[in-house]
C-alpha positions as a Markdown table, in Angstrom:
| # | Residue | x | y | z |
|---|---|---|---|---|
| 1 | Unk | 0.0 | 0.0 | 0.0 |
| 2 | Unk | 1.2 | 3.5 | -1.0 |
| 3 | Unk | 2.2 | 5.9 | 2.3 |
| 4 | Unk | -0.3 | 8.5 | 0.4 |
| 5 | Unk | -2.9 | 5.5 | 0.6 |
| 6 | Unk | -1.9 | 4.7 | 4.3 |
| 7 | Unk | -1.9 | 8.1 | 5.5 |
| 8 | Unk | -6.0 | 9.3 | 3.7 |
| 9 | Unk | -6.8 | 5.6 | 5.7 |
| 10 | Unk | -5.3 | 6.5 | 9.1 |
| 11 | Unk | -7.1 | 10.2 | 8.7 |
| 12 | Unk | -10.5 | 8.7 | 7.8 |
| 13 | Unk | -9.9 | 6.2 | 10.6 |
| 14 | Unk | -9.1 | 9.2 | 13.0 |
| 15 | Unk | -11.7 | 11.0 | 11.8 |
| 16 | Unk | -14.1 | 8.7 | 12.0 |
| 17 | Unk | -13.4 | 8.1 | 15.7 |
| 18 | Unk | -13.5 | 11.4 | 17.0 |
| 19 | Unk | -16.9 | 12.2 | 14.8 |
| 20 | Unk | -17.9 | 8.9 | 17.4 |
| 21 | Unk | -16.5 | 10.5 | 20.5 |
| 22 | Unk | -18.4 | 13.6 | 20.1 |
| 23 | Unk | -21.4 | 12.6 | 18.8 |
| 24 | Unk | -24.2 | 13.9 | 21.7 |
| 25 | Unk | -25.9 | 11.1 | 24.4 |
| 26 | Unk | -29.4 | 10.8 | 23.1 |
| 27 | Unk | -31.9 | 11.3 | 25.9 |
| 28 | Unk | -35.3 | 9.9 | 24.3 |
| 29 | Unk | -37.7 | 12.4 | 26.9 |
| 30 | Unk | -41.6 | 10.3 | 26.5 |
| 31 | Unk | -45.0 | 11.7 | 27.5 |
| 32 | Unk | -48.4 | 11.0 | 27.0 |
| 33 | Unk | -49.8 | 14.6 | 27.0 |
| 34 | Unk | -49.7 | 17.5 | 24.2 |
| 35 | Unk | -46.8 | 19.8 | 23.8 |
| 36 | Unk | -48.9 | 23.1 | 24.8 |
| 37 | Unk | -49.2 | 21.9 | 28.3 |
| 38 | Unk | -47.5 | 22.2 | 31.6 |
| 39 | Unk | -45.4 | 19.4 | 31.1 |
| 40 | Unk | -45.0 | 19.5 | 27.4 |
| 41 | Unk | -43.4 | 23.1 | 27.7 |
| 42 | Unk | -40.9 | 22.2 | 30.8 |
| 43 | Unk | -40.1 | 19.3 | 28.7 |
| 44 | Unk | -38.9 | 20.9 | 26.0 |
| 45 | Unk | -37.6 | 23.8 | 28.5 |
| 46 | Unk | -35.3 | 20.7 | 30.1 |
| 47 | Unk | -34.3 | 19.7 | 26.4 |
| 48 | Unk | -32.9 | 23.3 | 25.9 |
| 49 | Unk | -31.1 | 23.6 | 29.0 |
| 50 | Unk | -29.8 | 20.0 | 28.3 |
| 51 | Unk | -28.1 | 20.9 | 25.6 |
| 52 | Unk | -26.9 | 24.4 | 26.9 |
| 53 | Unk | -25.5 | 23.2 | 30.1 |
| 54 | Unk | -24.2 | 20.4 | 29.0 |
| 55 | Unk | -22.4 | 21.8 | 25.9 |
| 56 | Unk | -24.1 | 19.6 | 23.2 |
| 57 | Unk | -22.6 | 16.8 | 25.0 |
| 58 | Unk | -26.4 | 15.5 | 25.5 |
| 59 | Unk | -29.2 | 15.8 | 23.5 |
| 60 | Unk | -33.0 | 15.8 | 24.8 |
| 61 | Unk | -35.3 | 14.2 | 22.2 |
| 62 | Unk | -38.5 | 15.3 | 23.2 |
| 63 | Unk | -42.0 | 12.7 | 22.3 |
| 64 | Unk | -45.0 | 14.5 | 22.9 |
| 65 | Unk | -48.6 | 12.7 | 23.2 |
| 66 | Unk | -48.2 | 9.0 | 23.4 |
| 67 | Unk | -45.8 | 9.5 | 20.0 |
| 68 | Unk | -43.6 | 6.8 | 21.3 |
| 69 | Unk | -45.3 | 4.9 | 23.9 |
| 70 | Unk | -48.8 | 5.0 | 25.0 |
| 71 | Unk | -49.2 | 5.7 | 28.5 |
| 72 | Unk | -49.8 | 1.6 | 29.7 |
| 73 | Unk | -46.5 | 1.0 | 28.2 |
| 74 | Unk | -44.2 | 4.3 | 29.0 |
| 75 | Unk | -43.0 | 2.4 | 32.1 |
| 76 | Unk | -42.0 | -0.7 | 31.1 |
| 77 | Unk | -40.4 | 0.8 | 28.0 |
| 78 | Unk | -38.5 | 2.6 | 30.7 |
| 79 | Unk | -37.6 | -0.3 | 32.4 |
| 80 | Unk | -36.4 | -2.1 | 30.1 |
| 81 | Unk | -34.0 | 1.1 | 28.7 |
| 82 | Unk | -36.1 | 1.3 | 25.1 |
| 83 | Unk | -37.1 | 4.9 | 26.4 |
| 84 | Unk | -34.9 | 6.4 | 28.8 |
| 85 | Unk | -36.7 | 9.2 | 30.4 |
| 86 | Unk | -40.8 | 9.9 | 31.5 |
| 87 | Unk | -42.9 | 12.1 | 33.3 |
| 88 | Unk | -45.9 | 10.0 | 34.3 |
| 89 | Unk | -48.9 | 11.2 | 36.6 |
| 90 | Unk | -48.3 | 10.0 | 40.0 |
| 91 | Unk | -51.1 | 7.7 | 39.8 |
| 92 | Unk | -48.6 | 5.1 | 38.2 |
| 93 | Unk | -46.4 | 4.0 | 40.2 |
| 94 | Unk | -49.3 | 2.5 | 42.3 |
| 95 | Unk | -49.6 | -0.5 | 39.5 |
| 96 | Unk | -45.6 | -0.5 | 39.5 |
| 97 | Unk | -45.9 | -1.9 | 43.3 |
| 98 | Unk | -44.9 | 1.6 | 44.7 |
| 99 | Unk | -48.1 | 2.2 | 46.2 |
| 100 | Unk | -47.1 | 5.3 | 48.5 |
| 101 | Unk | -47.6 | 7.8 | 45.6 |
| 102 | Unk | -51.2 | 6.7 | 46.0 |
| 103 | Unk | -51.5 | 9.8 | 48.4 |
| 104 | Unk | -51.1 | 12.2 | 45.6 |
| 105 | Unk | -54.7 | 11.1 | 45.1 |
| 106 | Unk | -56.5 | 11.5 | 48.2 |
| 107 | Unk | -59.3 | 13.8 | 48.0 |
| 108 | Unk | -58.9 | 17.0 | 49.1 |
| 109 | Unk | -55.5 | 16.2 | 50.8 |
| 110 | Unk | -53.7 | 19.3 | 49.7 |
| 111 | Unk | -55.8 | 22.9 | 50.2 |
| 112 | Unk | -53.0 | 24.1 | 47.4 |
| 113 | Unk | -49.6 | 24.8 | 45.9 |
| 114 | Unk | -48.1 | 26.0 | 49.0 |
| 115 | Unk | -49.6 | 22.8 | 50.8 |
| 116 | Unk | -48.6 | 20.9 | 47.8 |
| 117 | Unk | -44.3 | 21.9 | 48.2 |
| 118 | Unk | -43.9 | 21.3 | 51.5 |
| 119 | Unk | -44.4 | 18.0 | 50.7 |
| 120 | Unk | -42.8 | 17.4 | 46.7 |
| 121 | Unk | -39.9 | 19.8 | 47.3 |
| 122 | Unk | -39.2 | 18.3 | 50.9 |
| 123 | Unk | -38.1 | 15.3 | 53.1 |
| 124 | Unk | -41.1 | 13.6 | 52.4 |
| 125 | Unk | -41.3 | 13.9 | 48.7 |
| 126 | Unk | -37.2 | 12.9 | 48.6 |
| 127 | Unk | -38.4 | 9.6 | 50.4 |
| 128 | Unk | -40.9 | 8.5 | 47.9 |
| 129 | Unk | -38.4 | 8.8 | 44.3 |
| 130 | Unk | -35.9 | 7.0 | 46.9 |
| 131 | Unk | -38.5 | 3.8 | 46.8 |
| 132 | Unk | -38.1 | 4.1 | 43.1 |
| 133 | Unk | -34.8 | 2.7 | 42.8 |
| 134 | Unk | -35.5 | -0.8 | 43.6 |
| 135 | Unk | -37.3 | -0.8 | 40.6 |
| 136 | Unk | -34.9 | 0.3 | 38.0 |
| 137 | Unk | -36.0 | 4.4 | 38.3 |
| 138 | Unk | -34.3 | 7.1 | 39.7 |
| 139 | Unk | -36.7 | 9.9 | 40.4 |
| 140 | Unk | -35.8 | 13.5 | 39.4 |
| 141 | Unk | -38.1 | 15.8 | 40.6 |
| 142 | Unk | -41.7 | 16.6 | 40.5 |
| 143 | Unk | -43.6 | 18.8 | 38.3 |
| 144 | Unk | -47.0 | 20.3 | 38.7 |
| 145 | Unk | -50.0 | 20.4 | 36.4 |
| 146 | Unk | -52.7 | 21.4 | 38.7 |
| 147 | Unk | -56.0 | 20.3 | 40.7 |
| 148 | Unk | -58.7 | 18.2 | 39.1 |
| 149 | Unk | -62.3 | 19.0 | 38.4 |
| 150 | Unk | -64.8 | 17.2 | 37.1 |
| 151 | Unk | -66.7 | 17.3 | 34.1 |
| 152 | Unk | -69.9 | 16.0 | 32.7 |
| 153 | Unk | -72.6 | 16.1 | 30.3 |
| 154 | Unk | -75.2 | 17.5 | 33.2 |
| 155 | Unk | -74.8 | 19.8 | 35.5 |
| 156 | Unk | -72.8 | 19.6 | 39.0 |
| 157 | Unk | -73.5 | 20.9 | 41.9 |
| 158 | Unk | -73.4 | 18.4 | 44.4 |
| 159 | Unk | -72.0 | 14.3 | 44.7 |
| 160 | Unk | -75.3 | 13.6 | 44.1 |
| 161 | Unk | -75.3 | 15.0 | 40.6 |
| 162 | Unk | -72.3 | 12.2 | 39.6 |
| 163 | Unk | -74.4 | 9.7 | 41.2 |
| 164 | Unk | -74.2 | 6.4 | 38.3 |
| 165 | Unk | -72.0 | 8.6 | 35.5 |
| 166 | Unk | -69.4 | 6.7 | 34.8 |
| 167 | Unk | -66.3 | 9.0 | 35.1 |
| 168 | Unk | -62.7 | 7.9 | 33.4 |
| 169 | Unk | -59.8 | 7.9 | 36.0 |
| 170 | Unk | -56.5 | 6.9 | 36.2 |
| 171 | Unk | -55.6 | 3.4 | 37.4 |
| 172 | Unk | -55.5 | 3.9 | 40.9 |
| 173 | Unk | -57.3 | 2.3 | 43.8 |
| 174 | Unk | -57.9 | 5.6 | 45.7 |
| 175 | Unk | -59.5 | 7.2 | 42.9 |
| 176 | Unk | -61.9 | 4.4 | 42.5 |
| 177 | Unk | -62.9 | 4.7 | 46.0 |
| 178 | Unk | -63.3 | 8.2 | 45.4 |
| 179 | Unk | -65.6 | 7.8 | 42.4 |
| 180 | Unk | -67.5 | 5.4 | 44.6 |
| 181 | Unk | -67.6 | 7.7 | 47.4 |
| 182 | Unk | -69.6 | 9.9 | 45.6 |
| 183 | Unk | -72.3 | 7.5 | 43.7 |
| 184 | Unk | -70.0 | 7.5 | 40.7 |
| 185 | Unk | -68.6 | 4.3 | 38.3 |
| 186 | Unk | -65.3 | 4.4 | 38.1 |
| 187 | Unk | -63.4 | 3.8 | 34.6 |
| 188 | Unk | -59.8 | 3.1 | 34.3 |
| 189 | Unk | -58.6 | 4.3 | 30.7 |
| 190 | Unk | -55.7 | 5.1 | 28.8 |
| 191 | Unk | -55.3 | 8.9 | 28.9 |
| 192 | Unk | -55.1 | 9.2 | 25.1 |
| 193 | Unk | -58.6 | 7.2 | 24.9 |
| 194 | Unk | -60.4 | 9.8 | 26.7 |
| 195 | Unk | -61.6 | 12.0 | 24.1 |
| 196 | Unk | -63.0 | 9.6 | 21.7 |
| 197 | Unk | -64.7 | 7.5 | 25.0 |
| 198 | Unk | -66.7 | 10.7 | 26.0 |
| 199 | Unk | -67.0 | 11.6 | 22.2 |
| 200 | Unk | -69.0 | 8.4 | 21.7 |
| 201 | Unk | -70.6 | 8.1 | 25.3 |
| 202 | Unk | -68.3 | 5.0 | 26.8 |
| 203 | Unk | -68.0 | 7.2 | 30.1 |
| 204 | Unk | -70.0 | 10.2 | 30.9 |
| 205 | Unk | -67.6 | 12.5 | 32.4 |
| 206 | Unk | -63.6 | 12.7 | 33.6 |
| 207 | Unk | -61.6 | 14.8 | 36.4 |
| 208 | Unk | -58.7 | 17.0 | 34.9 |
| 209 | Unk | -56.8 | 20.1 | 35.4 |
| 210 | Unk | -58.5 | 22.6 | 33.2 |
| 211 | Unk | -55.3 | 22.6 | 30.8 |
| 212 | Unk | -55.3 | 19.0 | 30.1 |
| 213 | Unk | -59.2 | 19.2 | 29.1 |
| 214 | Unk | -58.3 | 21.9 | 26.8 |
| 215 | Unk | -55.5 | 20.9 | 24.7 |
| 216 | Unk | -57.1 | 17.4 | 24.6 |
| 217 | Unk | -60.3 | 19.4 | 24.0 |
| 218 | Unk | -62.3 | 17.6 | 26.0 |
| 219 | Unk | -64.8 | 20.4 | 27.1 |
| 220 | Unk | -66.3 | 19.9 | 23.1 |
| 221 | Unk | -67.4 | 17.1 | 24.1 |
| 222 | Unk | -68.6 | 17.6 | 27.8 |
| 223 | Unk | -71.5 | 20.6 | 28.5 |
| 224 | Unk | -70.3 | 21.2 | 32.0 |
| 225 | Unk | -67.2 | 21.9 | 34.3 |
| 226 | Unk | -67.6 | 22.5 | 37.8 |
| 227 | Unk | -64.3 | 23.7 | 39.4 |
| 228 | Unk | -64.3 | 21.3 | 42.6 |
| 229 | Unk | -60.8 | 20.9 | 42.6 |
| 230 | Unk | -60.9 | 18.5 | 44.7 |
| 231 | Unk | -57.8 | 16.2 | 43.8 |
| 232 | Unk | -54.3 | 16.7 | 42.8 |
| 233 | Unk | -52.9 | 15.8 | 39.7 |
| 234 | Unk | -48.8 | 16.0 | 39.1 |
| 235 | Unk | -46.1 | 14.2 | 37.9 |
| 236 | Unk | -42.6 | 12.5 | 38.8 |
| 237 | Unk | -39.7 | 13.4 | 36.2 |
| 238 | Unk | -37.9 | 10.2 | 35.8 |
| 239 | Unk | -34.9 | 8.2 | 34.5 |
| 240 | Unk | -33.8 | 4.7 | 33.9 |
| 241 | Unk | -31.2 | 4.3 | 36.9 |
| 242 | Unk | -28.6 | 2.1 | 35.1 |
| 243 | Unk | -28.4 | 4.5 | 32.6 |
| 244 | Unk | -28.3 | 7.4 | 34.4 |
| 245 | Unk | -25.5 | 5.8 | 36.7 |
| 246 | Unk | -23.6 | 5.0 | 33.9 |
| 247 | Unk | -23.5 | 9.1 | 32.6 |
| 248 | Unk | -20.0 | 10.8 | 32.2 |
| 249 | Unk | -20.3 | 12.7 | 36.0 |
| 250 | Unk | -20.2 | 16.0 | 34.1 |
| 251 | Unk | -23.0 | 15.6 | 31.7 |
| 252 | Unk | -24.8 | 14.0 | 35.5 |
| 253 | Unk | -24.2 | 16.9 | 37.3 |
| 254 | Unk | -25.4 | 18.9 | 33.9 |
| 255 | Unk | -28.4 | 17.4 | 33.3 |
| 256 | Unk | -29.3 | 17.9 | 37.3 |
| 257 | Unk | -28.8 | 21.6 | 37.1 |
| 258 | Unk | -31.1 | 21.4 | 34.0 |
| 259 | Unk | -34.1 | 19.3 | 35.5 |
| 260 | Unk | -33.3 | 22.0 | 38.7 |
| 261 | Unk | -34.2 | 25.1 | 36.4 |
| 262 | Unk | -37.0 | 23.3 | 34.2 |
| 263 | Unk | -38.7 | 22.0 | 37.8 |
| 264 | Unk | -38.9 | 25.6 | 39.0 |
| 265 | Unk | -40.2 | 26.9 | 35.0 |
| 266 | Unk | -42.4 | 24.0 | 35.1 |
| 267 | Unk | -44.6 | 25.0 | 38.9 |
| 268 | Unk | -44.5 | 28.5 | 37.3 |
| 269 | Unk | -46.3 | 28.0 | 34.8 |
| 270 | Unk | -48.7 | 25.0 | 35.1 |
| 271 | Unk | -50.7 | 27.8 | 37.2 |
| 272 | Unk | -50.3 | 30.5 | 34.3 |
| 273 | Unk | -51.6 | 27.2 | 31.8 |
| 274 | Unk | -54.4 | 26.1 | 33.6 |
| 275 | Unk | -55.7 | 29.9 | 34.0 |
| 276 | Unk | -55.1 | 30.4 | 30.8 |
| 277 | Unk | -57.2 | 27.3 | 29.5 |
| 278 | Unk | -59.9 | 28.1 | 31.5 |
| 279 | Unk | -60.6 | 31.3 | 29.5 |
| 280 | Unk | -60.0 | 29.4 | 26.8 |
| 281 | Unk | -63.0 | 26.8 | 27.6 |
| 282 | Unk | -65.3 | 29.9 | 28.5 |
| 283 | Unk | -64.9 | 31.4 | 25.4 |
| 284 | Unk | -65.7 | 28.4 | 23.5 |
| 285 | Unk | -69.1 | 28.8 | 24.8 |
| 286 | Unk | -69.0 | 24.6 | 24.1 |
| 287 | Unk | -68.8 | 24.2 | 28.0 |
| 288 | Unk | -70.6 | 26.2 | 30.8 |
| 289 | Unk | -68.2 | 26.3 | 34.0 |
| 290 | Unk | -69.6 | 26.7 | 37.7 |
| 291 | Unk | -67.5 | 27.7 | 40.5 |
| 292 | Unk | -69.5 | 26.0 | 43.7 |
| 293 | Unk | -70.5 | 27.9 | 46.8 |
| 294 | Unk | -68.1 | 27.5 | 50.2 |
| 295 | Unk | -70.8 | 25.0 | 51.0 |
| 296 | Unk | -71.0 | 23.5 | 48.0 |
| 297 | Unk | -67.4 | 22.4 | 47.8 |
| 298 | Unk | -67.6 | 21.5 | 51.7 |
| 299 | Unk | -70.7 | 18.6 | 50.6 |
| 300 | Unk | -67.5 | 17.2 | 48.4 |
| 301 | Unk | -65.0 | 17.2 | 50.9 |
| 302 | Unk | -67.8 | 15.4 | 53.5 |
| 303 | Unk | -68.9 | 12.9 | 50.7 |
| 304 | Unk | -64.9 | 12.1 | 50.0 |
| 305 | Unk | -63.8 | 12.0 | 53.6 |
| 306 | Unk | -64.5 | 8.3 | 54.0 |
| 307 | Unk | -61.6 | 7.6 | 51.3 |
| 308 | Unk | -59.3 | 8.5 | 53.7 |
| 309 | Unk | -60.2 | 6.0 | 56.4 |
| 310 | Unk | -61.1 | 3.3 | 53.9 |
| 311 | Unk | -57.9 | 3.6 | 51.9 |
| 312 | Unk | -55.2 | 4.6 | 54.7 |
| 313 | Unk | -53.4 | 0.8 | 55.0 |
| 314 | Unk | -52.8 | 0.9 | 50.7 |
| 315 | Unk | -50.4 | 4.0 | 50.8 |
| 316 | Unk | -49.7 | 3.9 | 54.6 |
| 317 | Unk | -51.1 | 5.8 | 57.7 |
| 318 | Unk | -47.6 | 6.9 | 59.0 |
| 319 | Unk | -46.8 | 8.5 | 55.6 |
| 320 | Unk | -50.6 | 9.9 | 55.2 |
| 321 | Unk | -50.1 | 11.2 | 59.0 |
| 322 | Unk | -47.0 | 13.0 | 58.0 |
| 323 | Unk | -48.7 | 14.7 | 55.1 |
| 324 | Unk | -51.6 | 15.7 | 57.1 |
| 325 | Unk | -48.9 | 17.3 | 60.0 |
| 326 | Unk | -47.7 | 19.6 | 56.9 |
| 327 | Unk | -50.8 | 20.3 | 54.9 |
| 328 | Unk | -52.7 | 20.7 | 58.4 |
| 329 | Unk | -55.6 | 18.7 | 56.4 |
| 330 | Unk | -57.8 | 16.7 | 59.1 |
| 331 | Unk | -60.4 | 14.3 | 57.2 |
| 332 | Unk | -62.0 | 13.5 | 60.9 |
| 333 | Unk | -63.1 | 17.3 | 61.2 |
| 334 | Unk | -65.2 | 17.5 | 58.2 |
């Protein structure tokens, strides 16, 4: 072989290795909700820091609404390293045998945001992504979306006024007592099912923040929305844990400062969202909202007391204790 012909073969072979060595770590990000909502926006704010922080060194590929992974089978997939980060509703990790994030859906548990932190940003919430890891998943941080109300093709004023509708939830034991507490039929479903279920009369009505019944534009198909906001509805930003052990400890300690900066963005602005798709569902004129009375909303929070006594062993009574010491919430006074 010619030196000329050695020398263009070493290049290309040098070449070719340090096109390898610099070629980004692809972070496949998967969600089952649009890209104009609270956690579609963060997501894609995370993505941008990603690569800023960690000098291209990582890249963020973003999968909005089920694009990759319906929501039954994000976790797995997450598991099993095909995806290798998700930000699924809280409500899931009760199937995964974590059952503790099952409090996130007691009724009335949290009176609001500030009740809500004092629990996600502090000892407590720390304790529950540490139960993750057994499973494969190291939790991130947690990111709101907002407080649930429910909708329906009649009016709402009072439990009774669910009694018999059969209302889509997530898969979650708590929220089917909840449902039950108030005369309702629960219906476990698929998030990305919802729309066409209601569409076509499979369920009769569904608890959401405002902005996930907006961009999924749900309120076309449901006549009223009364703002109970009666349960909680947020999500745990996670990873695949051998993966994320195995990162280059710059690019870690990158990607950390990232999620750090797209947690606080993310609580911002799921308020701003859900304001904002509230006037958005008003001025469709396609759904009429009510805002209940003091009493009013205090007939919910009697009719969903119970849920707390019946389904205190599932997530724990020392852990649902400790949430009611910062929240100050006492189901027994209602």
């Amino acid at each position: 072989m010619k030196l000329g012909t050695v020398f263009i073969a070493l290049a290309a072979a040098t070449f070719s290795v340090t096109a390898l060595a610099q070629a980004p770590i692809v972070i496949k990000f998967s969600h089952v909700v649009a890209a104009d909502t609270p956690k579609g926006k963060a997501s894609e704010f995370f993505a941008k820091k990603a690569a800023e922080l960690t000098k291209g060194k990582a890249k963020v590929e973003v999968y909005a609404n089920s694009a990759l992974y319906k929501d039954k089978e994000e976790m797995e997939a997450l598991q099993l390293g095909a995806v290798q980060m998700l930000a699924p509703s809280l409500a899931k990790f009760g199937p995964l045998g974590v059952k503790e994030f099952e409090a996130f859906d007691f009724p009335y548990i949290f009176d609001d945001t500030a009740d809500l932190h004092k629990v996600t940003q502090g000892p407590i919430g720390a304790a529950l992504l540490a139960k993750l890891e057994p499973k494969g998943i190291k939790g991130l941080a947690f990111w709101d979306n907002g407080f649930k109300s429910f909708s329906a093709n009649t009016p709402i004023k009072a439990p009774a006024d669910l009694k018999g509708k059969k209302l889509r939830i997530q898969s979650s034991k708590v929220l089917e007592e909840q449902i039950r507490s108030i005369g309702g039929l629960p219906q476990v479903m698929a998030f990305s099912e919802v729309y066409q279920a209601l569409q076509t009369g499979v369920v009769d009505g569904t608890e959401n923040p405002i902005s996930n019944l907006y961009t999924q534009k749900m309120h076309e198909v449901q006549k009223h929305l009364t703002l109970t906001n009666h349960g909680y509805l947020g999500y745990a930003v996670i990873v695949n844990k051998k993966f994320w052990d195995g990162l280059p400890a710059d690019v870690r300690g990158s990607l950390e400062q990232a999620m750090k900066e797209a947690t606080v963005y993310a609580n911002k602005i799921a308020q701003e969202e859900n304001d904002s798709a509230l006037e958005g569902v008003k001025k469709s004129g396609k759904t009429t909202v009510y805002v209940p009375t003091k009493e009013e909303r205090l007939a919910f929070k009697k009719a969903m007391a119970a849920v707390h006594v019946k389904m205190a062993d599932r997530v724990g009574k020392d852990l649902l204790q400790s949430i009611y010491k910062e929240t100050g919430f006492d189901p027994t006074a209602l």
